[in-house]
N, C-alpha and C positions, 0 to 999 in steps of 0.2 A: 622211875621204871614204868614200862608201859604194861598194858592186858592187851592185848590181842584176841578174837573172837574169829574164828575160822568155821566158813559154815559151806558144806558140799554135800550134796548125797549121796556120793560115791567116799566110804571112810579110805577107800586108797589115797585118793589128792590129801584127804584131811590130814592123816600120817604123814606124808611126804611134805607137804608147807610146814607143819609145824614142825617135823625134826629139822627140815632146813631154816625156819626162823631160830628155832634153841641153839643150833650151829650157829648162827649169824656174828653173833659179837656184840650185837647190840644189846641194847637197855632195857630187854623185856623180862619184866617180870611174872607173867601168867601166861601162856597159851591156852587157850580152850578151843573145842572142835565142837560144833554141832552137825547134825544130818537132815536138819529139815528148818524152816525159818522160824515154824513155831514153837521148837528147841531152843533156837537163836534167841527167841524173844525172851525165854524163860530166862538166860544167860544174861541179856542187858537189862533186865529188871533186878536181877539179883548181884551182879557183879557189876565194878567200876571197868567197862570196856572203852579202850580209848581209840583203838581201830578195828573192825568190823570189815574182813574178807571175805567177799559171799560169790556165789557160783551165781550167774544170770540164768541158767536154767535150773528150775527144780520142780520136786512135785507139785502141791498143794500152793505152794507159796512161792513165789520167785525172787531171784534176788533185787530187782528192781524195789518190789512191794516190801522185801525186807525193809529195805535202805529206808524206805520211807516211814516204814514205822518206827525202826531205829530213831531216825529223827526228831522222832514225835515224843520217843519217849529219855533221849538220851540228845538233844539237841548239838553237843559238841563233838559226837562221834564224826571220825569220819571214816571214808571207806573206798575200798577199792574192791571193783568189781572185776570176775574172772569169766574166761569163757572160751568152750574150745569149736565155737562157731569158726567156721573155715572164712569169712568175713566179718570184718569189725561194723559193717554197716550195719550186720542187724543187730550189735549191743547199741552203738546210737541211735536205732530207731527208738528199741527199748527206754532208752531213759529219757528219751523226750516225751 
């Protein structure tokens, strides 16, 4: 069974991914939601998170900079980043 780690600062998205992943069917066993990356972090120190959903914009922290600390401290996470930028070019500028 998988953890899932859903991180937006807006709790509307966070509600809506996570009832639609608990609907999914699949093999998850935890959903968790944070609202800022420094939440997030408290969550993958404490918890076995095996995917790591994060918003590319946020306050303090971004999802970018999450991903990377995620990394640092939970190196098998992986993650998929969200974003409701009207172009995908500026999330790839972002992660490069």
């Amino acid at each position: 069974m998988y953890s899932i780690l859903i991180v937006d600062d807006e709790p509307f998205i966070c509600k809506g991914l996570s009832s639609l992943l608990a609907g999914s069917g699949l093999d998850i066993g935890q959903v968790y939601t944070a609202h800022s990356g420094y939440e997030a972090l408290d969550y993958l120190r404490m918890e076995d998170i095996d995917l790591l959903v994060t918003d590319i914009q946020m306050g303090a922290m971004n999802g970018i900079e999450l991903m990377h600390q995620a990394k640092i401290l939970k190196p098998w996470v992986e993650t998929i980043i969200i974003s409701a930028h009207e172009t995908f070019q500026y999330a790839q500028m972002a992660i490069r």
